[in-house]
C-alpha positions as CSV (number, residue, x, y, z in Angstrom):
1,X,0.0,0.0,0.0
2,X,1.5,3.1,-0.8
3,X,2.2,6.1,1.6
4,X,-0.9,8.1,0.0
5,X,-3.4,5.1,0.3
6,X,-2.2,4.4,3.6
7,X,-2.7,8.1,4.6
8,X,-6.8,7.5,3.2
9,X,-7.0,4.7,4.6
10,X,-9.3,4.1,7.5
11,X,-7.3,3.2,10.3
12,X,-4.9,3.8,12.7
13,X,-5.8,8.1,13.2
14,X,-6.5,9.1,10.4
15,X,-10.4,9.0,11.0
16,X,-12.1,9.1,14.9
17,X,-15.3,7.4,13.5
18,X,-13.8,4.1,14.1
19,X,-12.0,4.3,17.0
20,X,-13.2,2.5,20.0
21,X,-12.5,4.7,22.2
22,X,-14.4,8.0,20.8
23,X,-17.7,5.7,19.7
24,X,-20.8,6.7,21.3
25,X,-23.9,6.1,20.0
26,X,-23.8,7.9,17.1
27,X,-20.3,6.8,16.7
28,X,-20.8,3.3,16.7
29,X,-23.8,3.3,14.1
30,X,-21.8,5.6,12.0
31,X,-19.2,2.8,11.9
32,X,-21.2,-0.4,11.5
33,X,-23.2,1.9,8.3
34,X,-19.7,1.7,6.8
35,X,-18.9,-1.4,4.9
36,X,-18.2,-1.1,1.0
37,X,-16.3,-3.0,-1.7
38,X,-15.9,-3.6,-5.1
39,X,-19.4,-3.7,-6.8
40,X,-21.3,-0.2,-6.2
41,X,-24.5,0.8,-6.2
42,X,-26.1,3.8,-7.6
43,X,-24.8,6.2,-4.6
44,X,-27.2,8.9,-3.0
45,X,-30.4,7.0,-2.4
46,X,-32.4,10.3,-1.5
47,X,-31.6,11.5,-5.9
48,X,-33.1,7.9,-7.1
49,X,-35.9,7.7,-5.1
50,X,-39.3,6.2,-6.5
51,X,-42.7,6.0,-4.5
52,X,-43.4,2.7,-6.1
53,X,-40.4,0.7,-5.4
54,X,-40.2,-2.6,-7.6
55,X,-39.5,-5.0,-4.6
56,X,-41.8,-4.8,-1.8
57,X,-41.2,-4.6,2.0
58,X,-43.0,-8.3,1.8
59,X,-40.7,-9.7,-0.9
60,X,-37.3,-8.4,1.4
61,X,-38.6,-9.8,4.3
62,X,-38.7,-13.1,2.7
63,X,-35.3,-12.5,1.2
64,X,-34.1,-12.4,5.0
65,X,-35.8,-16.1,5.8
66,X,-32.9,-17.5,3.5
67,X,-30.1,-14.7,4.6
68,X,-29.7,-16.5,8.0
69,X,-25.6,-17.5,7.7
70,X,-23.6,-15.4,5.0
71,X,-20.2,-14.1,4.8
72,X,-19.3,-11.1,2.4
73,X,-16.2,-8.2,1.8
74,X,-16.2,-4.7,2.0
75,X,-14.9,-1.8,1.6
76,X,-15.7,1.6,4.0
77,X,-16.0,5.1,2.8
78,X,-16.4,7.7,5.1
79,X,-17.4,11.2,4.8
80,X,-14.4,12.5,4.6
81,X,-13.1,10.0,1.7
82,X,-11.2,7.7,4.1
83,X,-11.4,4.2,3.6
84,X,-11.2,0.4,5.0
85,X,-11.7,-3.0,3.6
86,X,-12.6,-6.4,5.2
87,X,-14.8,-9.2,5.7
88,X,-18.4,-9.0,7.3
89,X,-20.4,-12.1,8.5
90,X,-23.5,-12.5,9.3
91,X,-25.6,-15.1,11.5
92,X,-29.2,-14.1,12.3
93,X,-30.5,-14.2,14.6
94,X,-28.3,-11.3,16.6
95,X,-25.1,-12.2,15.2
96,X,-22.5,-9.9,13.1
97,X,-19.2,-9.2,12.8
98,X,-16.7,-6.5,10.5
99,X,-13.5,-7.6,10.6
100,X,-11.1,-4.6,9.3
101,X,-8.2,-5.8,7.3
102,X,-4.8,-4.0,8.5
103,X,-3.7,-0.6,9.2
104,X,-6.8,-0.8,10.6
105,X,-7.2,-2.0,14.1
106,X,-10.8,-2.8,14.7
107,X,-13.5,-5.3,15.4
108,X,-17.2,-5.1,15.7
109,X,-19.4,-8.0,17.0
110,X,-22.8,-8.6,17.5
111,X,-23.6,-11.2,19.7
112,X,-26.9,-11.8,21.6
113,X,-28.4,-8.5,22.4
114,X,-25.2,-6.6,22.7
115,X,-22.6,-4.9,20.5
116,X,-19.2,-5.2,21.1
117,X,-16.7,-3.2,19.8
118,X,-12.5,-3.9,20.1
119,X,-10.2,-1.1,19.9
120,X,-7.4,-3.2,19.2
121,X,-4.6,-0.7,20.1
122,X,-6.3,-0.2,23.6
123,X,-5.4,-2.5,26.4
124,X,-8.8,-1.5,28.0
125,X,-11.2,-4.1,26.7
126,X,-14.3,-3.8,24.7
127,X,-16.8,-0.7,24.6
128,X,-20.5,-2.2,24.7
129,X,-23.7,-1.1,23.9
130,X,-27.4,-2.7,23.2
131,X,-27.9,-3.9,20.3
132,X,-31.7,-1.9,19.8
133,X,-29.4,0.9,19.7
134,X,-28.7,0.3,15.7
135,X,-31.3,0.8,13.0
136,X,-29.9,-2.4,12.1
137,X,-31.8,-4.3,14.7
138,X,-35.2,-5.7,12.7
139,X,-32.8,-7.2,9.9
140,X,-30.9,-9.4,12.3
141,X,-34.1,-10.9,14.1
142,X,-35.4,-14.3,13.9
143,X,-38.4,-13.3,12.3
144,X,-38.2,-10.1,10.3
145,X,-41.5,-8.6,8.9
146,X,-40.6,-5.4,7.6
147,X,-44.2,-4.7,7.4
148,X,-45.0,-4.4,11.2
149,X,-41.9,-2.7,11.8
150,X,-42.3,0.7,13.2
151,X,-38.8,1.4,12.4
152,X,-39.4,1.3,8.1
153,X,-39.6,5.1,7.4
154,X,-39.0,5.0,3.6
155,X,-39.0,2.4,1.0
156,X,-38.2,3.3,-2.5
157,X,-36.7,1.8,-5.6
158,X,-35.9,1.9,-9.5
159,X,-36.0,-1.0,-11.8
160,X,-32.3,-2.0,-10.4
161,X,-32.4,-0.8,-6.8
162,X,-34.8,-0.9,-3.9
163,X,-33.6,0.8,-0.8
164,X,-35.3,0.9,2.7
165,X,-34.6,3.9,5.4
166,X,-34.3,2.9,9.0
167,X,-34.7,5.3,11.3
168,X,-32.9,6.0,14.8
169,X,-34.3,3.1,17.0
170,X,-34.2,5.6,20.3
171,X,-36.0,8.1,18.0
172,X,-33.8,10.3,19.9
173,X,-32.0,11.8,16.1
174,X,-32.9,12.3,12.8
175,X,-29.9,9.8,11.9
176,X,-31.2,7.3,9.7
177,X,-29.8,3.9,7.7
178,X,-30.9,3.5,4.0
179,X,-30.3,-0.1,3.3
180,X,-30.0,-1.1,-0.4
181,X,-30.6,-4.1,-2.2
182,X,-30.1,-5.0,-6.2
183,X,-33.4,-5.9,-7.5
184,X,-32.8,-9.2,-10.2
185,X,-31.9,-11.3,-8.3
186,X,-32.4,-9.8,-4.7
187,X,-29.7,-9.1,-3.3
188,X,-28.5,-7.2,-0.3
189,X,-25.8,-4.9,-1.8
190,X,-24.9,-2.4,1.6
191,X,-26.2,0.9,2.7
192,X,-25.6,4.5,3.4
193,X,-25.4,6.4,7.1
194,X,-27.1,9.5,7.2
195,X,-26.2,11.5,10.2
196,X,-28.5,14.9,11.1
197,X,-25.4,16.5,10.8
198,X,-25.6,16.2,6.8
199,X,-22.5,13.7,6.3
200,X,-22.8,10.4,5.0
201,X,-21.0,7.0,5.0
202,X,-21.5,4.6,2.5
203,X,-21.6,0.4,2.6
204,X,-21.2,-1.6,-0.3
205,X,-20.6,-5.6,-0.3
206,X,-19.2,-7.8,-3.0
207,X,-18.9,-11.5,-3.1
208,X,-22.0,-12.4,-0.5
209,X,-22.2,-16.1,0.1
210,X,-25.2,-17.7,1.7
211,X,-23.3,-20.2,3.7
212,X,-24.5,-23.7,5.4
213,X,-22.4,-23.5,8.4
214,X,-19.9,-20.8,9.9
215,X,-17.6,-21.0,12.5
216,X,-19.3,-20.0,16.3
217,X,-16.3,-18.5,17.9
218,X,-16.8,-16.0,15.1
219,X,-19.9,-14.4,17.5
220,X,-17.8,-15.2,21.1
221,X,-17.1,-11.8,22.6
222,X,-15.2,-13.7,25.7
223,X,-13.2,-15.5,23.0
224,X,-12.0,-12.0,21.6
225,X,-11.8,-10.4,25.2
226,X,-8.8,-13.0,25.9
227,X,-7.0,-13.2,22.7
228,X,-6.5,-9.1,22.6
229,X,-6.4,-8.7,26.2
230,X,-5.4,-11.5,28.0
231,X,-8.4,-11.8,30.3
């Protein structure tokens, strides 16, 4: 990687939305909105908006009855045009993880109802939070039904995109998560973070691979706690 990737890249300091240690709520959405790699999607959902969306809120729900174990990459862009790449996995229900490739130092996990989230320079431990926090929440149930979700406060689409906002579970900000999915065949392709202060982070995943089995310490928080900090 050369010195000017390296100095866009999002790790080490060049970007506080990641860091462990400066992730509050905000922060930590902010950061798990922020997965993207190598196939995009039309960027700035609010510009390709449709009232009548090809896919409905029925048809994703179903999609999520087979998107119970899956494995995918990513790369992150921030607002500031910082980046990151690495692997996400996924195993509903309540169970995620982004695993930053290096310079980056980071780990998010989802496991049970809690979010855990590994500064990997800190000697500290984990910072934690409830999983409800994230706007993420309905999509990793056992049951999702976008339908009777309260949390569904836009669905739109074009004839190759359908996106979904979720809003701010706390409704405590006007931060929101547009989720997008490619159309034919549906496919969950990332999303975008909108934070009320007008900055956005964008997701995009490449390669996702419905998987039969993946492997549980993946989702063991106590498992991580003693292999970066020895207790």
């Amino acid at each position: 990687m050369s010195l000017k990737e390296r100095e866009n890249y999002c790790g080490t300091d060049s970007i506080s939305l990641i860091r462990a240690r400066e992730l509050g709520r905000r922060g930590f959405l902010a950061a798990a909105a922020s997965s993207l790699a190598a196939t995009a999607f039309p960027h700035g959902a609010a510009g390709q908006q449709n009232s009548n969306p090809k896919v409905s809120l029925g048809q994703i729900s179903k999609y999520f009855e087979k998107l119970i174990k899956a494995q995918a990459t990513f790369r992150q862009t921030n607002y500031d045009g910082s980046w990151a790449t690495g692997k996400i996995y996924l195993h509903r229900p309540w169970r995620f993880r982004l695993d930053y490739d290096p310079p980056a130092q980071l780990l998010l996990m989802a496991a049970g109802q809690r979010i855990f989230i590994f500064d990997l320079r800190s000697n500290t431990g984990p910072e934690e939070y409830p999983l409800k926090w994230t706007p993420f929440y309905p999509l990793l149930a056992k049951d999702v039904d976008l339908n009777r979700s309260d949390l569904v406060s836009g669905h739109f689409g074009n004839e190759n995109v359908t996106w979904i906002n979720l809003r701010d579970p706390g409704g405590k900000t006007n931060d929101y998560v547009s989720v997008v999915f490619r159309n034919e065949p549906l496919e969950l392709a990332g999303w975008e973070y909108h934070a009320s202060d007008g900055t956005t982070t964008v997701v995009v995943l490449s390669e996702l691979r419905i998987l039969d089995e993946l492997p549980p310490n993946l989702f063991v928080p106590e498992l991580e706690k003693r292999r970066h900090y020895g207790n």
